[in-house]
Backbone as JSON, one array per atom type, in Angstrom:
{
  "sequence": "XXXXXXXXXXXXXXXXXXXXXXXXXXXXXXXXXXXXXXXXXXXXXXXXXXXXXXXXXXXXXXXXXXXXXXXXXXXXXXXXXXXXXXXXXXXXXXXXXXXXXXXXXXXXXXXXXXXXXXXXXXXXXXXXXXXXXXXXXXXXXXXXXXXXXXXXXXXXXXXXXXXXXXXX",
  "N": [[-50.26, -6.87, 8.39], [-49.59, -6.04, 5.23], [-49.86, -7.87, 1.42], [-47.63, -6.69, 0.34], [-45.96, -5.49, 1.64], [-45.4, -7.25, 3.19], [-43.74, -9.13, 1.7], [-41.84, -7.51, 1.07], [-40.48, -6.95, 3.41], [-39.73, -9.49, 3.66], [-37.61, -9.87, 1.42], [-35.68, -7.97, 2.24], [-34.53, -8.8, 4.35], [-33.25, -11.15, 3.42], [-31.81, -9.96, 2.02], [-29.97, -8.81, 3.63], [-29.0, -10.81, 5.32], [-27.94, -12.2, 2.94], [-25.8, -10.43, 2.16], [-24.36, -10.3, 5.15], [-23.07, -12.88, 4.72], [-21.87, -12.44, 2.42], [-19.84, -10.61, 3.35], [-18.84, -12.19, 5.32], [-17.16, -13.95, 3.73], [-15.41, -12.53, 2.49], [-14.05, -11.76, 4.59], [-13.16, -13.48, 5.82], [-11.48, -14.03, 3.41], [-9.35, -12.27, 3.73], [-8.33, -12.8, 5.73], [-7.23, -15.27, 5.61], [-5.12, -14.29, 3.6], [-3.38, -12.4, 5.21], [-2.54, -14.77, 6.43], [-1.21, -16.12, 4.76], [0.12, -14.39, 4.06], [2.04, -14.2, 6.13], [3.28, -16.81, 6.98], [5.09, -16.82, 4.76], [3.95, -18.02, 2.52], [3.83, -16.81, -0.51], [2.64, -17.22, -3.06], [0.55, -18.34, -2.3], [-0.45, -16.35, -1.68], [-1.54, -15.12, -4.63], [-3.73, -15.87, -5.75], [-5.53, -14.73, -4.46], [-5.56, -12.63, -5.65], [-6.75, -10.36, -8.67], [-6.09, -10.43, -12.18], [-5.68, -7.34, -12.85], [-5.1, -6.1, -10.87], [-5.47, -3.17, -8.94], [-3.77, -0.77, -7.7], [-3.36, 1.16, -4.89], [-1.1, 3.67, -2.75], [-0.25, 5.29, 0.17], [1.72, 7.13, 1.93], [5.24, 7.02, 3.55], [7.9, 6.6, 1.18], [9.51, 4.2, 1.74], [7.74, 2.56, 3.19], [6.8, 0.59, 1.79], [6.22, -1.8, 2.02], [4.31, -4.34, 1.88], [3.39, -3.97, -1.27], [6.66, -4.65, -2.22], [7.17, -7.44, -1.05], [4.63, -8.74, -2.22], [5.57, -8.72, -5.1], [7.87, -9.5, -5.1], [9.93, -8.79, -4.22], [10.87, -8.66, -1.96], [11.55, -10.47, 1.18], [8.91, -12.45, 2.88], [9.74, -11.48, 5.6], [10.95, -8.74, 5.97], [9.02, -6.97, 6.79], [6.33, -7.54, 8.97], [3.0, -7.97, 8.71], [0.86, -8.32, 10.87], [-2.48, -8.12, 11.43], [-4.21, -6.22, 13.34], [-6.81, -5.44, 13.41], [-9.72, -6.79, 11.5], [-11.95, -5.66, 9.07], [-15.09, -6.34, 7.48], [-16.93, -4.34, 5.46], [-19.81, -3.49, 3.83], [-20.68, -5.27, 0.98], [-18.05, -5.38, -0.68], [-16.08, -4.04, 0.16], [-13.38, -4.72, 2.52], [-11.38, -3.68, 5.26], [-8.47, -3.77, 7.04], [-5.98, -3.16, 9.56], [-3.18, -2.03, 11.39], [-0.43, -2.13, 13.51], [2.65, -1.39, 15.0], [4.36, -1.29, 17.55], [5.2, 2.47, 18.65], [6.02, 3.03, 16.38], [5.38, 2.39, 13.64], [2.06, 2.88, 12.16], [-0.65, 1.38, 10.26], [-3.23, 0.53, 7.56], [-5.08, -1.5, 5.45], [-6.98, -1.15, 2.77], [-9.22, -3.24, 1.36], [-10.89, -3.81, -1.81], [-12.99, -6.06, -2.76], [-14.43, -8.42, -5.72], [-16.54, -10.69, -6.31], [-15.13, -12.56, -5.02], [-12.53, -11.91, -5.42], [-9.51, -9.79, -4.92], [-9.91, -7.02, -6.8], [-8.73, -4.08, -5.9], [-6.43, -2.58, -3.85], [-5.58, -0.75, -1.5], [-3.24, 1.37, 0.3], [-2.22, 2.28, 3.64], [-0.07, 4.0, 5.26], [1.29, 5.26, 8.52], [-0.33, 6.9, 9.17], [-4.31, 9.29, 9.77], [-7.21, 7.53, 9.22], [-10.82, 7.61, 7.74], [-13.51, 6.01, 6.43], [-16.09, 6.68, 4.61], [-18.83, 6.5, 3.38], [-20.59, 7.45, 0.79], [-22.58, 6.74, -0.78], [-26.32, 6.93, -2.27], [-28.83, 5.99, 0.67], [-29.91, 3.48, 0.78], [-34.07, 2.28, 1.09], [-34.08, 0.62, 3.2], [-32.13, 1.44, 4.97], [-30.35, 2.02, 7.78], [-27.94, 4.41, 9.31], [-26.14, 4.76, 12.28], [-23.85, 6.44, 12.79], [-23.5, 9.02, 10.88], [-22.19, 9.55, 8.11], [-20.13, 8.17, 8.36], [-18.39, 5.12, 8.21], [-16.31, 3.98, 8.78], [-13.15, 3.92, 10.98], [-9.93, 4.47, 12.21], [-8.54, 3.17, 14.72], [-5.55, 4.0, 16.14], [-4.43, 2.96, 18.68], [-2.23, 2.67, 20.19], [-0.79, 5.35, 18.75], [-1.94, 7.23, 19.75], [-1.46, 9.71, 20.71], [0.81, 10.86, 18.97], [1.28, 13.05, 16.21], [-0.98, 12.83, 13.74], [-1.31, 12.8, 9.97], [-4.72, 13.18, 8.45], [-6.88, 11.33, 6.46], [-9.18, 10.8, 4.48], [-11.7, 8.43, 3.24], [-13.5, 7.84, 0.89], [-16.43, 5.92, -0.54]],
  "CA": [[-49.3, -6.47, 7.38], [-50.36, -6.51, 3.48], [-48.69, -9.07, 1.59], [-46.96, -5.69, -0.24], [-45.01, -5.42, 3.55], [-44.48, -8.75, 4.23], [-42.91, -9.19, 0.42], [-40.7, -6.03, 1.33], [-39.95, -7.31, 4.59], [-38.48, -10.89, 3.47], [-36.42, -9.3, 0.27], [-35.09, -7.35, 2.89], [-34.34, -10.12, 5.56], [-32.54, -11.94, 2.68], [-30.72, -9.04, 1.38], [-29.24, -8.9, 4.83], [-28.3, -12.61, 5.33], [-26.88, -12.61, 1.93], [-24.68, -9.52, 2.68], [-23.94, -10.76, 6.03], [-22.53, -14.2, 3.96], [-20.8, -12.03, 1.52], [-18.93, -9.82, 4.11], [-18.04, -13.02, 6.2], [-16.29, -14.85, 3.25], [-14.67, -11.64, 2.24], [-13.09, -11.23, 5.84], [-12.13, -14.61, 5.67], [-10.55, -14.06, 2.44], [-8.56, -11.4, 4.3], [-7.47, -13.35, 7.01], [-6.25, -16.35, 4.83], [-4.49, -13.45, 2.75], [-2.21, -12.5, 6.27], [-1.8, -15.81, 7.38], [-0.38, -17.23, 4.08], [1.82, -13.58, 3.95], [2.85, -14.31, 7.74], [4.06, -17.77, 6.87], [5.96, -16.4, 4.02], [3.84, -18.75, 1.59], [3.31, -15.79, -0.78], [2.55, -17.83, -3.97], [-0.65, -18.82, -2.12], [-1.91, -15.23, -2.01], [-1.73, -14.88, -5.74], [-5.01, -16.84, -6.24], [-6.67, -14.14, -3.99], [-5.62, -11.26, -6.53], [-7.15, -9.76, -9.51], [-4.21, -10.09, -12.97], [-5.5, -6.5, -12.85], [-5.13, -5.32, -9.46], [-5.07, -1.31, -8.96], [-2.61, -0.66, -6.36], [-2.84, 2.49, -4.59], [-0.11, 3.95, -1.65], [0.18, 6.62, 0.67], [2.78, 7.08, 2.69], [6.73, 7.13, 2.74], [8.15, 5.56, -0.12], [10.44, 3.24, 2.25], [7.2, 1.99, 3.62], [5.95, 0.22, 0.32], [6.55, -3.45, 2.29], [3.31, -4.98, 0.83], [4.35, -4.55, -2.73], [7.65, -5.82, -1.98], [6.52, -8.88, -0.94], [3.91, -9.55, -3.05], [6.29, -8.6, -6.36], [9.0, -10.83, -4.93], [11.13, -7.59, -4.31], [11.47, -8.62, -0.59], [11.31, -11.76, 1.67], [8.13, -12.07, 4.22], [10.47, -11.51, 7.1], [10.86, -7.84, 5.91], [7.76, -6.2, 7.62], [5.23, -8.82, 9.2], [1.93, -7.75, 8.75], [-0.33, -8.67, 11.82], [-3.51, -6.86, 11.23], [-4.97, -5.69, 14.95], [-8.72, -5.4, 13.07], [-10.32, -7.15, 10.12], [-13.28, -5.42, 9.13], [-16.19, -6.12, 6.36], [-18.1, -3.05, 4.98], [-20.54, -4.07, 2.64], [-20.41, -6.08, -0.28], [-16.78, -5.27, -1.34], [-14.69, -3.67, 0.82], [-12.46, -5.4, 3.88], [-10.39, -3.0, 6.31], [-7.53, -3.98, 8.09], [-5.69, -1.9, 10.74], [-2.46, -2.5, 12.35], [0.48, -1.39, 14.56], [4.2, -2.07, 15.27], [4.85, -0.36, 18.41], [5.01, 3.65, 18.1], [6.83, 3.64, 14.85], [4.34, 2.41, 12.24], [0.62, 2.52, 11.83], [-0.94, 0.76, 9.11], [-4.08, 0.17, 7.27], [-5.35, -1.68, 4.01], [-8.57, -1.39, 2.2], [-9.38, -4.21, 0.04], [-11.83, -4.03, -2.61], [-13.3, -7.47, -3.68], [-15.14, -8.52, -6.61], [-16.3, -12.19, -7.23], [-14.25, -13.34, -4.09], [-10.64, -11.75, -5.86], [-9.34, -8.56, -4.58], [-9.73, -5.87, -7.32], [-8.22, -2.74, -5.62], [-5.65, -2.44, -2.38], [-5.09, 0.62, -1.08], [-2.57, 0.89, 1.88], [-2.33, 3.66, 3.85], [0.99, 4.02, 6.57], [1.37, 6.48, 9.49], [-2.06, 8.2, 8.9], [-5.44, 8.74, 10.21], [-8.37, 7.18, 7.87], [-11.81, 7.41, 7.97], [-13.94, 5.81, 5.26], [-17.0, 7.54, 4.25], [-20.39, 6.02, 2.6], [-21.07, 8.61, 0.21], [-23.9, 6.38, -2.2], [-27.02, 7.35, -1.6], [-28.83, 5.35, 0.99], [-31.62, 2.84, 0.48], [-34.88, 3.8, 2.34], [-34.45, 0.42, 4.92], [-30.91, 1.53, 5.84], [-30.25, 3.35, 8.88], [-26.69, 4.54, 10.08], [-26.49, 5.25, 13.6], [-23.09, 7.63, 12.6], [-23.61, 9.97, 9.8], [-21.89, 8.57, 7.01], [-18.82, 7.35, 9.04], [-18.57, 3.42, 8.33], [-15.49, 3.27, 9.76], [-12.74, 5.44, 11.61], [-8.85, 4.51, 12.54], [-8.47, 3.52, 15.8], [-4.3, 3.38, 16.83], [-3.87, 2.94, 20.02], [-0.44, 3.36, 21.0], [-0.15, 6.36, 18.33], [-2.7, 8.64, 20.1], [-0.65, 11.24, 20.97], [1.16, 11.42, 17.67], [0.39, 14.11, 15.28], [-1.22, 12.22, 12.07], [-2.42, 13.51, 8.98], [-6.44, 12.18, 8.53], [-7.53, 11.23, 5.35], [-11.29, 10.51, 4.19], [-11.59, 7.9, 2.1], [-14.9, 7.98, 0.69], [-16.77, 4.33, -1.0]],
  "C": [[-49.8, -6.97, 6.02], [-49.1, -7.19, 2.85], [-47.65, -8.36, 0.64], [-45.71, -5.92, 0.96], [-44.39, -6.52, 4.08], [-43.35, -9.35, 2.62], [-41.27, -8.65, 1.14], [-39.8, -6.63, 2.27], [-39.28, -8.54, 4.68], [-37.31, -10.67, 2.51], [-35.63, -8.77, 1.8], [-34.06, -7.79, 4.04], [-33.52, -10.85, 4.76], [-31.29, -11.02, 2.14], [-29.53, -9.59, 2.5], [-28.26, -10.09, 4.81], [-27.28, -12.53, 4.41], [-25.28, -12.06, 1.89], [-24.22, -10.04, 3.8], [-22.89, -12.05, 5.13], [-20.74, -13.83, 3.3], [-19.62, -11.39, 2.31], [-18.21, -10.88, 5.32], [-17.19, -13.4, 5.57], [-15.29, -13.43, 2.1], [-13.57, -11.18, 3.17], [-12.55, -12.37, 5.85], [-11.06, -14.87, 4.61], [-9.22, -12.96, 2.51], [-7.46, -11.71, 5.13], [-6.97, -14.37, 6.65], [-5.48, -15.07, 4.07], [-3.11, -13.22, 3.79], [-1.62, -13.62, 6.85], [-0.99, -16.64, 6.55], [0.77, -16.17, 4.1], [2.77, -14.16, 5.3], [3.7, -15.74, 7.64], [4.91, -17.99, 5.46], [5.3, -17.4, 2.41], [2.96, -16.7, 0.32], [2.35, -16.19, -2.28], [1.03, -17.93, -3.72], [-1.24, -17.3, -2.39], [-2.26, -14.72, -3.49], [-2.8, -15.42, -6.36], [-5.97, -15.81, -5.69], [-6.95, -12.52, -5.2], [-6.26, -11.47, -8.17], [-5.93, -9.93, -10.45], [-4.42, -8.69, -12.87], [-5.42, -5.37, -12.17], [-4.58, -3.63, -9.45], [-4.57, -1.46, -7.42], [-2.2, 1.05, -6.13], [-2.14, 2.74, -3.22], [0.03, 5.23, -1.01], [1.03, 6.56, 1.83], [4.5, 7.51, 2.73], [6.87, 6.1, 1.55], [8.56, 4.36, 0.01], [9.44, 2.03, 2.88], [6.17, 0.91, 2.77], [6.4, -1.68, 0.63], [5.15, -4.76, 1.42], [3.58, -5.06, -0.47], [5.57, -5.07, -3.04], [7.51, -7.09, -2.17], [5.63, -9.13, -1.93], [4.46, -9.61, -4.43], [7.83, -9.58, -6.36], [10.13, -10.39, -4.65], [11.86, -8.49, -3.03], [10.84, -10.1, 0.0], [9.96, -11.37, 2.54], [8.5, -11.38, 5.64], [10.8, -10.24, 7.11], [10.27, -6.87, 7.08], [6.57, -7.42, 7.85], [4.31, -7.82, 9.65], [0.66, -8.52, 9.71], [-1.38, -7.71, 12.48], [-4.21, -7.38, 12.84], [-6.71, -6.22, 14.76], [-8.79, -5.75, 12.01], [-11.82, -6.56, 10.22], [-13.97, -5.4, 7.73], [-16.95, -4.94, 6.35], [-18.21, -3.03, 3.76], [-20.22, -5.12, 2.13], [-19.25, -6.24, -0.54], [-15.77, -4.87, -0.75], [-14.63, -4.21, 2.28], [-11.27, -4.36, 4.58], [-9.54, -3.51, 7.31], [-6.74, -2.93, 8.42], [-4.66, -2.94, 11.37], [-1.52, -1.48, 12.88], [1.47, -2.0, 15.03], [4.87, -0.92, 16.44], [4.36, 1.35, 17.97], [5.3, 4.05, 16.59], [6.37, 3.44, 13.41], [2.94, 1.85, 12.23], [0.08, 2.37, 10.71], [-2.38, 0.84, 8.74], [-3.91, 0.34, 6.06], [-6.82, -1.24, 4.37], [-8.36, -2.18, 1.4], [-10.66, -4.2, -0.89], [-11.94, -5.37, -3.29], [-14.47, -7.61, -3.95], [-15.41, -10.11, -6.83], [-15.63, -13.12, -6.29], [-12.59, -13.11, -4.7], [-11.28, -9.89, -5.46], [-8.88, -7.64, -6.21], [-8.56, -4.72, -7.52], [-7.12, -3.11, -4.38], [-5.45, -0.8, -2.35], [-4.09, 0.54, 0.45], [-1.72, 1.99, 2.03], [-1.11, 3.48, 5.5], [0.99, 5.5, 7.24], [-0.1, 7.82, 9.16], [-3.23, 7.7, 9.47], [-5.88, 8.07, 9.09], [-9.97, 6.9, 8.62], [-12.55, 7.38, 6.59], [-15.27, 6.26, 5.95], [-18.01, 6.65, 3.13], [-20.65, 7.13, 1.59], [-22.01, 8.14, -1.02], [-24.9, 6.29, -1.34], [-27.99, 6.29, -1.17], [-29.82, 5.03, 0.95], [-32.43, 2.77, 1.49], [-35.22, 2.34, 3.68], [-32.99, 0.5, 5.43], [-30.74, 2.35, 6.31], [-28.6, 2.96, 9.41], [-26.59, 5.49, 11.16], [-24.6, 6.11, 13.5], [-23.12, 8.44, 11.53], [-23.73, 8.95, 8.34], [-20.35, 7.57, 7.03], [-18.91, 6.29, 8.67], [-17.23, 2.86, 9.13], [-13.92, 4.02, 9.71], [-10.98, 4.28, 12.32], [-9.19, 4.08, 13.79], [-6.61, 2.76, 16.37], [-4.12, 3.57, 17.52], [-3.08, 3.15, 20.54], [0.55, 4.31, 19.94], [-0.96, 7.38, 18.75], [-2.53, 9.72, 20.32], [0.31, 12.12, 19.78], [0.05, 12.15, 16.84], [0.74, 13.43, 13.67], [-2.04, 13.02, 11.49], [-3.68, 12.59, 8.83], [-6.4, 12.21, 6.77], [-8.84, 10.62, 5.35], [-11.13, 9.52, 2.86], [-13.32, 7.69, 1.29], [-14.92, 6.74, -0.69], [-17.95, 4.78, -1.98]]
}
């Protein structure tokens, strides 16, 4: 290997790691985020947000329990948020996924910047499948298209949900 290849080949090995790092202490900053909502300390998650957080919603209107809570509308004890799946993808964005029996399926996206969440998006009673759509550098290989990552509610499978695509 020329020392062009073996250069290439440690940037590359470090990229990784680093990303790996970044997407661990991003999921952890996810999972301290539910466990201070779940014990109603809500005060604490205000250190994880952005002052200029973009807050986007789809869903019913009645189902808007996350901004509740975090605006002080509503107590924790409202809607308890116990996310099923925490998932890192990439650098910035964190996916959680949950489920309350048949009657409400959930998922956030979190966008974080710097170790503070940016963006939220939070998406009730719907499919979601996020979508890669920047174009991809030449040592990354995705063994699904451009899928990164796809709904999976379990005990709403038989319900008829609308899908959305969220594309990154």
């Amino acid at each position: 290997m020329d020392s062009i290849s073996t250069s290439s080949a440690h940037i590359l090995k470090h990229t990784q790691i680093a990303l790996s790092e970044t997407e661990q202490r991003n999921r952890a900053t996810a999972e301290t985020l539910y466990k201070s909502l779940a014990t109603g300390r809500t005060h604490a998650v205000a250190k994880f947000l952005a002052p200029d957080l973009e807050w986007w919603f789809h869903g019913p209107p009645h189902c808007q329990y996350m901004m509740r809570v975090l605006t002080g509308d509503s107590s924790h004890g409202e809607f308890r948020f116990e996310p099923r799946s925490i998932t890192a993808i990439g650098d910035s964005v964190v996916v959680a996924e949950g489920w309350e029996g048949a009657q409400v399926y959930w998922v956030h996206v979190w966008t974080l910047k710097d170790g503070l969440i940016t963006q939220f998006r939070e998406y009730f009673n719907t499919w979601l499948v996020v979508t890669d759509l920047r174009q991809p550098a030449w040592e990354e290989i995705r063994h699904d298209g451009l899928t990164v990552w796809r709904s999976q509610p379990r005990d709403l499978f038989h319900r008829s949900l609308p899908a959305i695509v969220l594309a990154l």
